[in-house]
NUTIPA-168789 format. One record per residue (C-alpha): x negated, y, z. Coordinates in steps of 0.001 Angstrom, whole numbers, plus 524288, in hexadecimal, padded with zeros to 5 digits. Layout:
N
XYZ
...
***
This chain:
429
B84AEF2577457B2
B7884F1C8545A92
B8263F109345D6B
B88EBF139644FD4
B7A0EF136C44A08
B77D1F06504516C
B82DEF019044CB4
B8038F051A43F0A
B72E0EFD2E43FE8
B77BDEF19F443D2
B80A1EF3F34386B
B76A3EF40342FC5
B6BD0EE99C4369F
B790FEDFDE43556
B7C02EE0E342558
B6E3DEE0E14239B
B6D21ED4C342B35
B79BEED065425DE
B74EAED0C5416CD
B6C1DEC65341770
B742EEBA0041863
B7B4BEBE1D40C90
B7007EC0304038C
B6AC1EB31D40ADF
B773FEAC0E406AE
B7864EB1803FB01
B6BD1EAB823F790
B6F46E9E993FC63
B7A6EE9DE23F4E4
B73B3EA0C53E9E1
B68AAE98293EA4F
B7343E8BB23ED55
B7BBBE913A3E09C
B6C62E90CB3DA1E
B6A4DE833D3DF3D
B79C9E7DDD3DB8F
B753EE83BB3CDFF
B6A70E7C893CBB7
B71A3E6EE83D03A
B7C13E712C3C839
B7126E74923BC2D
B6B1DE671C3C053
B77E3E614E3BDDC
B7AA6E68763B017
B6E13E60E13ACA6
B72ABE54A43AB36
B7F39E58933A368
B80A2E55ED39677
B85FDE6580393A7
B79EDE6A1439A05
B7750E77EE392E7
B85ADE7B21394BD
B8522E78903A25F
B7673E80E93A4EE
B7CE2E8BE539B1E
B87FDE8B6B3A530
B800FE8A893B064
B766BE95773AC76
B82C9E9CAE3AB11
B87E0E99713B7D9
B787FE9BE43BEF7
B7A40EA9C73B8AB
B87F2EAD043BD4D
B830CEA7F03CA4C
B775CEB01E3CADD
B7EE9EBB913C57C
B8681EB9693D0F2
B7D87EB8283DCA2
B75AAEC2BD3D7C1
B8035ECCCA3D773
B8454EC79B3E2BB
B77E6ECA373E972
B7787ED7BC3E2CC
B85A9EDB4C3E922
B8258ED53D3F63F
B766EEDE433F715
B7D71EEB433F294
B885EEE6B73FC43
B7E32EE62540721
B77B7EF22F40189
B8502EFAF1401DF
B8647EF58040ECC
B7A52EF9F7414E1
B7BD3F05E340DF3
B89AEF089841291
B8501F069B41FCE
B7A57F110641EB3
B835EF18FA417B9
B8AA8F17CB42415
B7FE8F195142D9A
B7B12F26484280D
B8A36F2B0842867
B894AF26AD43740
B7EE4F2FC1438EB
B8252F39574302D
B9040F3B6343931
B864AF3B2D445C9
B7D9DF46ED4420C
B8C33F4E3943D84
B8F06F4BC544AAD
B8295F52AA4504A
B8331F5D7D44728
B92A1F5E4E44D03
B8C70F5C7F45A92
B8113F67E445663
B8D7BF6FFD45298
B9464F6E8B45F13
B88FCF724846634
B8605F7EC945EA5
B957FF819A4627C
B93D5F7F0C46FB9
B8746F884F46E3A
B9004F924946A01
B9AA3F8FAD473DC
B8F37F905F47DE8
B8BC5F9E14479DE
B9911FA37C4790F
B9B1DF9EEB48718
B8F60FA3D248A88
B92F9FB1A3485AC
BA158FAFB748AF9
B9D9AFAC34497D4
B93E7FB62649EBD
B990CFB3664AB77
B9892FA4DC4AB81
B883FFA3394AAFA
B8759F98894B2F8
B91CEF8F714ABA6
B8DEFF938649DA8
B7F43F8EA14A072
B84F8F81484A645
B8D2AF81AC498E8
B826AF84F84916E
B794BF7BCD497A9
B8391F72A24952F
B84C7F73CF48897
B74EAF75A3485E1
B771FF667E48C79
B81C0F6471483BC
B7815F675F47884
B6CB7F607047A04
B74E2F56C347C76
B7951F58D546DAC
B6AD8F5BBA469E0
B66AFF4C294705D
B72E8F45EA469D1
B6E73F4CB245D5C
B60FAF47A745ECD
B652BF3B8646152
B6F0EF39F8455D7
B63A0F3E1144CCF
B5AFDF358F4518F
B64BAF2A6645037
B66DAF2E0144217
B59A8F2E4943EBC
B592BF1FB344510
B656DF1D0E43C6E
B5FFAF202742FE8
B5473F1B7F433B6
B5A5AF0D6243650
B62E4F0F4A4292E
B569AF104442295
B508FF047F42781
B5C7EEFB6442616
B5F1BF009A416F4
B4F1AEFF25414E0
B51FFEF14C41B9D
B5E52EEF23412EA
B57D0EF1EF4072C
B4C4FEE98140B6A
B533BEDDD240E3E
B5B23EDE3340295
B52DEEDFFB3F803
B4ACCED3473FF78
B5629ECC473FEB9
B5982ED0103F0B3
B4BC1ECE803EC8B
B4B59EBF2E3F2E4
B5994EBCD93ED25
B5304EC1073E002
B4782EBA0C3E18D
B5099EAC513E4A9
B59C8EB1203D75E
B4C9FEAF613D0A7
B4612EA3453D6C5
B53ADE9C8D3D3F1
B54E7EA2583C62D
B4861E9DB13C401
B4BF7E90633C948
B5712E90F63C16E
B509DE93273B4ED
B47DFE88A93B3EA
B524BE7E323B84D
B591FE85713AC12
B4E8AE83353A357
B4C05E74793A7F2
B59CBE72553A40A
B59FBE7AD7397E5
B4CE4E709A394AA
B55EAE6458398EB
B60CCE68F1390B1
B5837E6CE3384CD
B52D9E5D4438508
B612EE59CF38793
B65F8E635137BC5
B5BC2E5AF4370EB
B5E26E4F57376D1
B6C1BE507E37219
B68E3E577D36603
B607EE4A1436480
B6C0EE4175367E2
B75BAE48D435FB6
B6C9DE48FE352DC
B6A7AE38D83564D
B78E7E377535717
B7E74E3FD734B34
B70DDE385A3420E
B7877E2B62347C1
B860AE2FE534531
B8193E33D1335A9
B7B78E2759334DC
B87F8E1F723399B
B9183E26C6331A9
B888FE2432324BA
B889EE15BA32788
B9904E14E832C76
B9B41E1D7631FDD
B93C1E14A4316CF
B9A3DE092331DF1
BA792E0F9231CD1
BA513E124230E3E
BA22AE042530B70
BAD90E00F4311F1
BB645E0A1B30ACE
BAFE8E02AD2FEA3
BB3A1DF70D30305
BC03DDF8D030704
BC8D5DF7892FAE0
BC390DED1E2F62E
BC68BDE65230252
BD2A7DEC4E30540
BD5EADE4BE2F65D
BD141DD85B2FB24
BDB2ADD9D8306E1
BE550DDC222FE98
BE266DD3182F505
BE1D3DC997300C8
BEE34DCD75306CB
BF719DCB582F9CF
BF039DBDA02F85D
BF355DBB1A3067F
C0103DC1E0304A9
C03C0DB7E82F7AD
BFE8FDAE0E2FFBC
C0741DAE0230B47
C112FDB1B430337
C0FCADA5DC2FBED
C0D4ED9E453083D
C1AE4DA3EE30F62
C2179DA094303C9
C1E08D926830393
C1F65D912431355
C2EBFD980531072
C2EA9D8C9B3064A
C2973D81CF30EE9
C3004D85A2319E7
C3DBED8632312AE
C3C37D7B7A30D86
C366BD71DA31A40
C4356D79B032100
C4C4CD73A331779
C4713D689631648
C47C0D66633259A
C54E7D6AC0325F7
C5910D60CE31A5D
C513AD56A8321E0
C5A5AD5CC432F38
C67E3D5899327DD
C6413D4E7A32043
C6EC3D4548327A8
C7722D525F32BB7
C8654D510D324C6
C8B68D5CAD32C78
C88C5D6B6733302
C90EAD71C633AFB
C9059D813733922
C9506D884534523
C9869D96C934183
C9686D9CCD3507F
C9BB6DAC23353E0
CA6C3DAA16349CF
CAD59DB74F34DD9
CA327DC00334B7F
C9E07DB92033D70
CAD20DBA0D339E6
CAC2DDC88433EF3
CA123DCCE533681
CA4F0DC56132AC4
CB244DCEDB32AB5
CAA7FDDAA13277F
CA03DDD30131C26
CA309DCF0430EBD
C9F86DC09230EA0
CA7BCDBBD5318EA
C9EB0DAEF831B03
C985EDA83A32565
C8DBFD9F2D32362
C870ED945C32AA5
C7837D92393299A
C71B5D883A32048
C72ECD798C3246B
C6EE9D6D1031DA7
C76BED606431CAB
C72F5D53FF317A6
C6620D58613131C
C6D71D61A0307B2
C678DD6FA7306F2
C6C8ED7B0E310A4
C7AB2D7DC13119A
C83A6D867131793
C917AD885B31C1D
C9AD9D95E331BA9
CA6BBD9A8A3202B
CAD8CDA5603189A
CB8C8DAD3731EA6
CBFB3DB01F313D9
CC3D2DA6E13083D
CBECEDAC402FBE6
CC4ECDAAF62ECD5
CB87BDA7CF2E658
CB831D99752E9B6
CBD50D93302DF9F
CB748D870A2DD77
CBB5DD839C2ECB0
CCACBD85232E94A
CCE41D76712E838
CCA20D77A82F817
CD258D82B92FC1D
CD891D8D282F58A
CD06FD98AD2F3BD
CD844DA31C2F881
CD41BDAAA530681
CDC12DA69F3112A
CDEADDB02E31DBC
CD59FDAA6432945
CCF1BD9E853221E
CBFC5D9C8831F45
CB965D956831515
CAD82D8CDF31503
CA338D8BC030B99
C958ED82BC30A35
C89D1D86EE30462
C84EBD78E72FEC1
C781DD77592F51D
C7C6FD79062E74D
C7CEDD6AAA2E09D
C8242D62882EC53
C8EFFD5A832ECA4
C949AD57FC2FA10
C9FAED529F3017E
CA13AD5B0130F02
CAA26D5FAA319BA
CAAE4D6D4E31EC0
CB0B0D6EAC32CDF
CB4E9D7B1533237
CB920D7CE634071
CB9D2D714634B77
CC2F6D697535351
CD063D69E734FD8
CCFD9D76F434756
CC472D71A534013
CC7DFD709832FEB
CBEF5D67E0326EE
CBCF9D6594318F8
CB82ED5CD53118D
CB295D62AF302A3
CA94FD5CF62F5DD
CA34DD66F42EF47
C98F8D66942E420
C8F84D73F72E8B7
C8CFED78F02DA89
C87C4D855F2D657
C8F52D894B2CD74
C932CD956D2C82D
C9DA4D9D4A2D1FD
C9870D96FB2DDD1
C90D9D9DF12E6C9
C8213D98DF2E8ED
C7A39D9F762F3BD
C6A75DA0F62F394
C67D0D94132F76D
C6FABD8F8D2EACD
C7B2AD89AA2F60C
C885DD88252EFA1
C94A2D8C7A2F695
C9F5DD83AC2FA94
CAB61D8AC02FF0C
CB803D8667304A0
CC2EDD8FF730437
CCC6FD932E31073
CC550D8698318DF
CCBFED8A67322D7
CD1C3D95AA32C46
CC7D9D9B0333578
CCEB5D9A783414C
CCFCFD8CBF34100
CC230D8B213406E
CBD02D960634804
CBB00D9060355FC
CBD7ED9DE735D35
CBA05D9A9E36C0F
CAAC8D97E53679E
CAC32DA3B435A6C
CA71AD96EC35063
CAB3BD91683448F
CA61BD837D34179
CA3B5D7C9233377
C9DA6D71E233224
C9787D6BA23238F
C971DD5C2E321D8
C928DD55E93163E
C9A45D4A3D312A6
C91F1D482C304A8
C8A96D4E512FBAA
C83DDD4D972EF9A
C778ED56C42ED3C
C6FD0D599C2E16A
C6135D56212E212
C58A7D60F72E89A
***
């Protein structure tokens, strides 16, 4: 039983001993969470959302210190329910021991009572029933020591439990009081580095109230002056959007007028270089190249016609040569050079000559041996029933010239004419 109580001391002397390094590091930990505060308040300083960030802060000190102190609060009634479980214990240690004595008193008064019934049983037997009942008057102070002894150890116990709960309670309401004590020191701390930076941000808050009132004064002033601006713009603006149009039609007339006499100029330098060209030119040679596929396309079209571009001869205004595919019946004033009507096969040729000229010429269709040629004086009149194109040309036309295979020089797909001008006589220009 004393070894149990031993043991329960040490117990005891151990989580007393043991619940000072948490409180300790409790502390610590919350004196470095105080000091990380106050660096990172430092640093919300210089931030431009500085009240948000203190608000948030503040916020964040509170939770904290919520925290740590009910920490605190629950390690203490941790260590408190401890220490009292442990007495709790201890007196239920002692509590079984003195049940056992009053067991052990109980066996005694039965061996009493055995002792006297064998005593009365046994007349005859004097000399062993006193060494039996000296042994058992051994037996029971034996009991009556052990008894003495197990009260005296409990009043040691509770004595002890006494001390270390007085000790307990000592210790930790110390410790609580210097935790408290630091809670308010730091608080304290706390608050005026609060109110420092509640000043800074006040200045801060009218400085920008300042700025802001500057600005939007600056902002009315520049509108005022862009709207007046704009407004005399505005103003101005069709009147000079009618001098730019007023300027763009004389500009427009005047290029106008200007392209117009460069067309003029330019047509008319063009044929004059070109009549300067063929002054001393008698003849052209038209060569009608990819034969086949003209031919081909001029099956499915009306005016079955193929024309060669402008030339000049003998300084005379443009001309031109054709070859029609079919004869036509509307030539009439050609008939004393062919008969007018359409022959399977044959093409006709026809000359586009300025109206009022008189000329002597050749017309030459084909080459080599094949070749035919012509020789025709015609008076180019423009006279009612002949046809006259734009350029006020007169058409020559000889029916059925000839057939178109003869001419048609298949192994290069060309037909060849050529125009020569024997003599002519042309009305002044």
């Amino acid at each position: 039983m004393s070894g149990m109580l031993r043991g329960g001391k040490s117990k005891s002397q151990l989580s007393l001993a043991s619940s000072g390094p948490p409180l300790e590091d409790a502390l610590n930990e919350m004196k470095d969470q105080l000091n990380g505060l106050e660096q990172q308040l430092a640093e919300l300083a210089s931030q431009q959302d500085l009240e948000e960030g203190l608000a948030a802060q503040a916020r964040v000190v509170d939770d904290k210190f919520g925290a740590l102190t009910e920490k605190m609060e629950d390690e203490l009634n941790h260590l408190s329910m401890r220490q009292t479980d442990e007495l709790l214990a201890l007196r239920k240690e002692n509590e079984g021991s003195l049940k056992g004595s009053e067991e052990m008193l109980q066996r005694v008064d039965a061996l009493a009572q055995q002792l006297a019934q064998l005593q009365g049983n046994v007349s005859g037997g004097f000399s062993d029933a006193s060494a039996r009942h000296q042994k058992a008057e051994d037996q029971l102070l034996a009991t009556a020591e052990k008894l003495a002894k197990l009260e005296k150890l409990t009043a040691t116990a509770e004595r002890r439990c006494f001390e270390l709960e007085a000790a307990l309670t000592s210790g930790l309401s110390a410790q609580r009081a210097e935790a408290e004590a630091q809670l308010s020191r730091a608080m304290a701390h706390l608050s005026t580095r609060c109110e420092v930076l509640q000043g800074g941000l006040d200045g801060l808050t009218g400085d920008i109230a300042l700025c802001t009132t500057t600005t939007e004064k600056r902002l009315e002033e520049g509108g005022a002056r862009v709207e007046a601006e704009l407004r005399r713009m505005q103003e101005a603006l069709p009147e000079l959007q009618q001098s730019i149009v007023q300027l763009e039609d004389r500009q427009a007339k005047t290029l106008e007028s200007v392209d117009l006499d460069m067309q003029a100029h330019v047509a008319a330098m063009r044929l004059t270089v070109e009549l300067a060209e063929n002054v001393f030119t008698r003849s052209v040679v038209w060569q009608a190249r990819g034969f086949k596929k003209r031919l081909h396309d001029l099956l499915h079209q009306e005016d079955q016609t193929i024309r060669s571009p402008g030339f000049f001869i003998s300084a005379l205004p443009e001309m031109k040569i054709e070859l029609q595919m079919a004869s036509r019946d509307d030539a009439g004033e050609n008939t004393a050079f062919g008969p007018s009507l359409p022959l399977p096969g044959s093409c006709s040729v026809g000359v586009w000559a300025p109206a009022g000229l008189r000329a002597c010429f050749r017309i030459t269709a084909g080459e080599g041996a094949g070749a035919v040629s012509r020789r025709y004086e015609h008076a180019f009149h423009a006279e009612e029933g002949r046809r006259v194109d734009e350029a006020g040309r007169v058409l020559f036309v000889v029916q059925n010239f000839c057939r178109l295979n003869h001419i048609w020089i298949r192994r290069e797909d060309r037909v060849r004419v050529s125009f020569e001008i024997l003599d002519f006589e042309a009305a002044p220009m």
